[in-house]
C-alpha positions in Angstrom: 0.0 0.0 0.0 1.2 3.7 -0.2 2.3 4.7 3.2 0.7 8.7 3.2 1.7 10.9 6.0 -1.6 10.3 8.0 -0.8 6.6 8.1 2.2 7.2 9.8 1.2 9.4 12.1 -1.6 6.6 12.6 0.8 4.2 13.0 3.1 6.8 15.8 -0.1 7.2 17.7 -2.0 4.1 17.8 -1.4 2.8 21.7 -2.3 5.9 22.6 -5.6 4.9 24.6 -5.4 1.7 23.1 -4.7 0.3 26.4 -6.5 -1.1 29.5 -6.1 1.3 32.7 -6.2 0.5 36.2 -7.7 2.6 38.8 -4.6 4.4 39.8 -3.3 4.9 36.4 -2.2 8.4 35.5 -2.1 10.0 31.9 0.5 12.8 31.8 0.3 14.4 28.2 0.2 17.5 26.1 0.4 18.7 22.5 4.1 17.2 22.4 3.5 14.4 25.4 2.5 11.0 25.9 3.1 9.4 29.4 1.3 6.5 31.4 2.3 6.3 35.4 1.0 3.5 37.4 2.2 2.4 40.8 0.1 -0.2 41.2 1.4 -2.1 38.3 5.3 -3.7 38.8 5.9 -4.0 35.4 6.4 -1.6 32.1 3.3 -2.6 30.3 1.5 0.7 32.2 4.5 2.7 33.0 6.0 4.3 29.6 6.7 7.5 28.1 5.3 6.9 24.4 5.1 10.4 22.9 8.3 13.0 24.3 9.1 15.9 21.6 11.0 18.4 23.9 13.0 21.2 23.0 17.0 20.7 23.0 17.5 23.6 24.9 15.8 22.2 28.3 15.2 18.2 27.8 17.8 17.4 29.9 15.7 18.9 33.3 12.2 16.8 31.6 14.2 13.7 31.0 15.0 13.8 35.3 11.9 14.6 36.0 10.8 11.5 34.4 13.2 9.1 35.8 12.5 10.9 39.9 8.7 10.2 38.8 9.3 6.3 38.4 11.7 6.7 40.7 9.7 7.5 43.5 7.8 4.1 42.7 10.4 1.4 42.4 8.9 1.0 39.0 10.8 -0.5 36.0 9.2 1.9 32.9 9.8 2.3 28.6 10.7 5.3 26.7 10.0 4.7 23.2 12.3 7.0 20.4 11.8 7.3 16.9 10.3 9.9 15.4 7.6 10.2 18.4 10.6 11.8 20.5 13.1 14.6 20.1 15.6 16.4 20.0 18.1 13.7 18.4 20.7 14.2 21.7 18.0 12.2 23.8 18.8 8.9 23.0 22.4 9.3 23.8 21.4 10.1 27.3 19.2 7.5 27.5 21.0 4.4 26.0 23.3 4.5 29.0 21.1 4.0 31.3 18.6 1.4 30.1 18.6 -1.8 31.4 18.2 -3.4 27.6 16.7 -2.1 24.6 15.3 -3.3 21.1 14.0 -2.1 17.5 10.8 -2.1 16.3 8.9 -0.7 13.1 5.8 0.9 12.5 4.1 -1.2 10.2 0.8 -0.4 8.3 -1.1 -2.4 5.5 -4.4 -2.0 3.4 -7.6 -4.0 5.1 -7.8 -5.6 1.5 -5.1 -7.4 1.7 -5.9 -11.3 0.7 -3.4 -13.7 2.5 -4.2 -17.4 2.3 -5.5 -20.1 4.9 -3.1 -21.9 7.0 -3.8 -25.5 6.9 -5.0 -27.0 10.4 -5.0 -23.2 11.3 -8.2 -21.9 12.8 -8.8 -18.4 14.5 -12.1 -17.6 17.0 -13.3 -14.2 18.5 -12.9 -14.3 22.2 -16.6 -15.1 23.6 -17.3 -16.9 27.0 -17.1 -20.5 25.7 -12.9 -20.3 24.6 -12.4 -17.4 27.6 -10.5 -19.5 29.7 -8.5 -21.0 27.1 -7.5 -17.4 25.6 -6.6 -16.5 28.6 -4.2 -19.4 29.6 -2.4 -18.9 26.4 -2.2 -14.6 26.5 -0.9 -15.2 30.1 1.8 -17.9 29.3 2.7 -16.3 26.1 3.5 -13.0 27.7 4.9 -14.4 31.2 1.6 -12.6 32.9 0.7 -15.0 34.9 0.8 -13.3 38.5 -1.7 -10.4 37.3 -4.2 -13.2 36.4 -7.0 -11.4 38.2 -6.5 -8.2 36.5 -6.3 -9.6 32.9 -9.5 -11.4 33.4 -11.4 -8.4 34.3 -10.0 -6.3 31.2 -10.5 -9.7 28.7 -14.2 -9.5 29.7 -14.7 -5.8 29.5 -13.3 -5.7 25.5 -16.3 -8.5 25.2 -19.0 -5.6 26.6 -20.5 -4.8 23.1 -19.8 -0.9 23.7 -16.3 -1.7 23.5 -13.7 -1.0 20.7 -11.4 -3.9 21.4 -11.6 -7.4 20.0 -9.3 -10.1 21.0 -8.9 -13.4 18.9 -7.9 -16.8 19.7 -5.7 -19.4 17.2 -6.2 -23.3 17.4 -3.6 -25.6 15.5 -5.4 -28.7 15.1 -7.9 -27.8 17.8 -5.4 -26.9 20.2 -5.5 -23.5 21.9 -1.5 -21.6 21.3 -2.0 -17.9 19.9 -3.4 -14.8 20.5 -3.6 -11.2 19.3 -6.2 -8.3 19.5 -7.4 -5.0 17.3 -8.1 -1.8 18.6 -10.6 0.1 16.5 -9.7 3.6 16.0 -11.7 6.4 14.1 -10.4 5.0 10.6 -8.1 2.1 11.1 -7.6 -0.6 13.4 -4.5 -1.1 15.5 -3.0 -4.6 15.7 -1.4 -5.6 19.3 -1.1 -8.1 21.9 0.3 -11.1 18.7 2.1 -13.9 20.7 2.0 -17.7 19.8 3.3 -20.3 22.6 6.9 -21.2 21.3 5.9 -25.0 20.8 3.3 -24.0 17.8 5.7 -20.9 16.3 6.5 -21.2 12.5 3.1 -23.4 12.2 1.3 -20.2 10.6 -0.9 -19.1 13.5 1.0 -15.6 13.5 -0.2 -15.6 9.9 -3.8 -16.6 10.3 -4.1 -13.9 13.7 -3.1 -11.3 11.2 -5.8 -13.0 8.0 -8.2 -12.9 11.0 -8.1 -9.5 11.9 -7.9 -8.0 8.5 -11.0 -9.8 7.6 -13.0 -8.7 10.0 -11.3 -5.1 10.2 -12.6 -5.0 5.9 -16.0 -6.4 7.2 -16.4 -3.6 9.3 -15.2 -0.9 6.4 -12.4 0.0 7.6 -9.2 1.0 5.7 -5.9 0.4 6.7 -4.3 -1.5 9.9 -1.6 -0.7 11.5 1.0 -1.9 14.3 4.3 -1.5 15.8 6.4 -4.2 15.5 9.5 -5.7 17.1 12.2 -6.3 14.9 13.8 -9.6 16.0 10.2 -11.4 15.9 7.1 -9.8 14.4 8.7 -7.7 11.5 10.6 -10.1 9.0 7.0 -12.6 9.2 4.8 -9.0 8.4 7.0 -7.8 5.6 6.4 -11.4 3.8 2.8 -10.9 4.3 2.9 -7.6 2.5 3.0 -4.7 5.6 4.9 -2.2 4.5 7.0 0.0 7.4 6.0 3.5 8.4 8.8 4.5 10.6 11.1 3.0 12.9 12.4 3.7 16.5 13.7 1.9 19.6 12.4 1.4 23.1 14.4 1.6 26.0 13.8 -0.7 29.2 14.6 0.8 32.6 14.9 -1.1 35.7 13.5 -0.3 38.5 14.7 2.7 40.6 17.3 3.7 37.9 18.4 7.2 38.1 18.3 9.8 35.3 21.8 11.6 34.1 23.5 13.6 36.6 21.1 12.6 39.2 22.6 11.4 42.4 21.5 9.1 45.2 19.9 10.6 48.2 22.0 10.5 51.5 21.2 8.5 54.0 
């Protein structure tokens, strides 16, 4: 498809509000901003900084700020870079610092794209007779398993009809091992949460979650899909199926109480 420049800048802010809250979550954003904050929550899926265009002159003083915010929690976050952050100095001060790191694309593709049926390949929307089984498999395919609880609440509040996510389930033979879900933006639809259980990869359900999604995504008239992708797993398997890339950028993983530049333990 021709990438335009709304599709990439569909494809920059598709997780914004594309994800479930919890109660103690806090948005921190402006024109230029893009931050989730939430203590409750020990991990980095709800503590990230996903839009951060500052000026060179004073970024330095924001990105502290930041890292006293998290900080202050004991919480591990992300800061995502690419052409969602600026000025071009940041990532030098952040690189140091991170705990690990990887790449990832924007990726986008047309709703009409025809892929083929993977043999022995079936995919299901989640409803209350496979809920369980998605479940099991979104929880052991993303190591979520002690916030159980918390994913079973959000799973059955995408299946409320008002809702504008959808969540699908993959079956190799009958047998329950991927996952993935669509967020259904004003045009487009955002494709997240793809993971199959490493004893069914390279069987085609990655490939059948995306034929899935697509389908119903054109069924609903919608024109374009996109995702962010990682680039050691989901990108090489979405360029064969035809996605072309929108951009690309790299997230930064920060464990938890790690200190920004220049910024010195507190005596004791």
């Amino acid at each position: 498809m021709h990438i335009t420049n709304k599709i990439i800048d569909d494809s920059i802010r598709a997780p914004l509000g594309s994800t479930s809250l919890r109660s103690d979550s806090k948005i921190i954003q402006g024109p230029n901003w893009y931050q989730i904050l939430t203590p409750s929550v020990a991990n980095e899926s709800l503590n990230e900084v996903i839009i951060s265009r500052m000026d060179s002159k004073d970024f330095e003083q924001k990105v502290r700020e930041v890292f006293r915010m998290y900080a202050l929690h004991s919480l591990p976050f992300k800061w995502i870079t690419g052409p969602m952050s600026s000025p071009p100095e940041l990532e030098a001060l952040l690189a140091p610092l991170a705990e690990r790191s990887w790449g990832f694309r924007g990726m986008a593709a047309s709703c009409g794209l025809e892929l083929t049926a993977t043999p022995g390949v079936t995919t299901e929307l989640l409803a209350e007779q496979n809920f369980h089984e998605f479940l099991r498999v979104f929880l052991e395919g993303w190591n979520q398993t002690e916030d159980a609880a918390q994913y079973e609440l959000d799973f059955r509040q995408a299946m409320l009809p008002e809702s504008q996510r959808s969540f699908y389930l993959a079956r190799h033979h009958g047998e329950p091992a991927g996952v993935a879900g669509t967020v259904l933006k004003e045009d487009h639809g955002y494709l997240t949460s793809s993971v199959v259980l490493p004893s069914h990869r390279g069987l085609g359900l990655y490939k059948a979650l995306v034929r899935g999604r697509l389908s119903d995504l054109r069924a609903r008239g919608v024109s374009h899909a996109v995702t962010q992708a990682r680039e050691a797993t989901s990108v090489p398997i979405l360029h064969r199926l035809g996605f072309g890339t929108t951009f690309q950028g790299t997230v930064y993983r920060f464990a938890p109480g790690t200190r920004g530049p220049d910024q010195r333990p507190r005596p004791t």
